[in-house]
Structures are given as structure tokens and as C-alpha cells.
C-alpha positions as CSV (number, residue, x, y, z in Angstrom):
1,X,-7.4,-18.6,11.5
2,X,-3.9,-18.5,13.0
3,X,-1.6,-16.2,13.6
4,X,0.4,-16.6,10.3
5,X,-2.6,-16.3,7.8
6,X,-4.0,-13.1,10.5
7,X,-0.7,-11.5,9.2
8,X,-0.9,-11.9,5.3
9,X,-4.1,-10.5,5.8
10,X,-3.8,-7.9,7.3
11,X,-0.6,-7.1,5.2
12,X,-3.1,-7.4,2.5
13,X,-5.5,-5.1,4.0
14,X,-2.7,-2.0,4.2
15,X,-1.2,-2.5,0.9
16,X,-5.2,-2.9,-0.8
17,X,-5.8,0.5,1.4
18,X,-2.5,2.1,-0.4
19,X,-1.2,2.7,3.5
20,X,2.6,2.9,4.3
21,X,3.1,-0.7,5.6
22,X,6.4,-0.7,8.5
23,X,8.3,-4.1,6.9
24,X,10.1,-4.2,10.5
25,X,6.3,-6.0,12.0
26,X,6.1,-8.1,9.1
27,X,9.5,-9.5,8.3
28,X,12.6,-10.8,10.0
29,X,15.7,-8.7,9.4
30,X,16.9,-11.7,7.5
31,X,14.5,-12.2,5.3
32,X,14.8,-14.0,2.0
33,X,12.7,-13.6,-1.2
34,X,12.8,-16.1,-3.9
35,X,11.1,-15.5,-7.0
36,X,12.8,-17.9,-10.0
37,X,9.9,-16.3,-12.5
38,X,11.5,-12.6,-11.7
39,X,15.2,-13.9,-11.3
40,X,15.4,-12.2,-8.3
41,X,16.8,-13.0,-4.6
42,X,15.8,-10.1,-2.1
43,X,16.9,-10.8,1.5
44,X,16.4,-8.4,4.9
45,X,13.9,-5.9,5.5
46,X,15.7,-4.2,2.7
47,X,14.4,-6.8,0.4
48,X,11.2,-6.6,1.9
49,X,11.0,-3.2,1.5
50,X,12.0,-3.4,-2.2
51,X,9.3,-6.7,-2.8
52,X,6.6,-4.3,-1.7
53,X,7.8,-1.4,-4.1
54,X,7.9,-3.8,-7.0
55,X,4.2,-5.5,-6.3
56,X,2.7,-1.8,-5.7
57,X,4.6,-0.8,-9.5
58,X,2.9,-3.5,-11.5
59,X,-0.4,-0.9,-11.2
60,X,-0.9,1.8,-9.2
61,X,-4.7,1.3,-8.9
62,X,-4.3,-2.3,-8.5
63,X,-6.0,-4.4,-5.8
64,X,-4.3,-7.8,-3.9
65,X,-6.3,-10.7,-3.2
66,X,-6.0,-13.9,-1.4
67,X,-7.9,-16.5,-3.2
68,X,-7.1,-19.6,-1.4
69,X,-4.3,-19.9,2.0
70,X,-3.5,-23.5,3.5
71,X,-1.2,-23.9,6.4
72,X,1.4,-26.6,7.8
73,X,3.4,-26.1,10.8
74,X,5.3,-22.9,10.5
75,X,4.4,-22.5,6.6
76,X,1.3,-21.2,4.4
77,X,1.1,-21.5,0.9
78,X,-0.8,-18.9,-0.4
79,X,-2.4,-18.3,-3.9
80,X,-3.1,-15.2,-4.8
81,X,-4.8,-12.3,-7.8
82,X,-3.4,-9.2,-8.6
83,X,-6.1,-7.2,-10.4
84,X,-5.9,-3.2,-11.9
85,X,-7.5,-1.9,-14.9
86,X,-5.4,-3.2,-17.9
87,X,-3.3,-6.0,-16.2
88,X,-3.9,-9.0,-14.0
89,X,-1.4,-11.1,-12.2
90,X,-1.6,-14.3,-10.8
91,X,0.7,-15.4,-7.9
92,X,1.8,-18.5,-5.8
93,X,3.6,-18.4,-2.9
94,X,5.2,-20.3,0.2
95,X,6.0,-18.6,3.1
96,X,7.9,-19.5,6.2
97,X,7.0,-17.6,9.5
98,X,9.2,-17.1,12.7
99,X,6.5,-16.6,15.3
100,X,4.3,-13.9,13.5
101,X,7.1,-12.6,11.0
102,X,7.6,-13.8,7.5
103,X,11.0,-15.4,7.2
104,X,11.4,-16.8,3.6
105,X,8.8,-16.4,0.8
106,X,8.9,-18.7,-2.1
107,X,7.5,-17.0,-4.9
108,X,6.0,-17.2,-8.4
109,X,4.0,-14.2,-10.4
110,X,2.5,-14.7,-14.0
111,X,1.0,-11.8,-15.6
112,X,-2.1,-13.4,-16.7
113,X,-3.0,-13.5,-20.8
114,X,-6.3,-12.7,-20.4
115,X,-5.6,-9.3,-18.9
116,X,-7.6,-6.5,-20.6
């Protein structure tokens, strides 16, 4: 494990745990979100904040997981399952660290078909 993937998981850990999570020790003040499926460009720790409010509003009893997390250089790609009863999600995403903060995400999220 590195330090990169140590912080997607514990982000994971805090947002699974419904805890207030402080986007200042996660993510550089200018941050930049990229999701083409959602339209959307969110950039600071604004952005951040906002990216956090919108994955906790696809289901409040939801639950985050990392299925699979592979790392070059200053980058992990990360694949991901969002689960909560009546909807599933499935998400892609490439993110780009300064030291231990997230600096750019690339993402993707799919609300999954097969959802009950």
C-alpha cells in the first residue's frame, strides 16, 4: 500500500461510516473534478465539498466500495461499487495526487441496470 491508495481508503472508511469528512486533508485547494457521464466540472475544495454532497445523495443508506485500485507514479485508477437498497452504481476513476492530496479526479458513474 502507498500513501495515495492509504488515502482513498480511508476517505472511504469516513464517508461508509456517514462521518463529516474535512475536504481541506483530502484535496488541494485547486482541485478539479471531471465527470463527462454527469456533465459536470467541479474545481477547489468547494468542488470537493459539492462531489461528496452529490455521491452521499444518490442513497442515504448507501455503502462505497473499492473493488479493484492500481497505481503509477503519482496516479491510481480506481474502480469502484456504490450499493443502497434500490439502486447500485458503478464507478471508474483516475486520480492524480500531490503528495497525499487528490489533485484532479477523472471520473465516470453508471447507475447499474440491474439495481433492485
Amino acid at each position: 500500500m502507498s500513501v495515495q491508495t492509504d488515502v482513498l481508503r480511508e476517505l472511504v472508511e469516513l464517508f461508509n461510516a456517514r462521518k463529516a469528512i474535512d475536504v481541506a486533508r483530502f484535496f488541494t485547494e485547486d482541485f478539479r473534478l471531471e465527470d463527462p457521464g454527469a456533465g459536470v466540472i467541479r474545481t477547489g475544495l468547494d468542488g470537493a465539498q459539492r462531489m461528496m454532497e452529490a455521491l452521499r445523495a444518490l442513497a442515504h443508506e448507501g455503502h462505497l466500495e473499492i473493488l479493484d485500485m492500481f497505481e503509477s507514479g503519482n496516479r491510481v485508477a480506481a474502480r469502484w461499487s456504490y450499493k443502497a437498497p434500490g439502486a447500485s452504481f458503478a464507478m471508474m476513476s483516475i486520480y492524480e495526487f500531490n503528495g497525499k492530496l487528490i489533485q484532479r479526479d477523472w471520473g465516470i458513474l453508471a447507475r447499474a441496470p440491474w439495481a433492485d
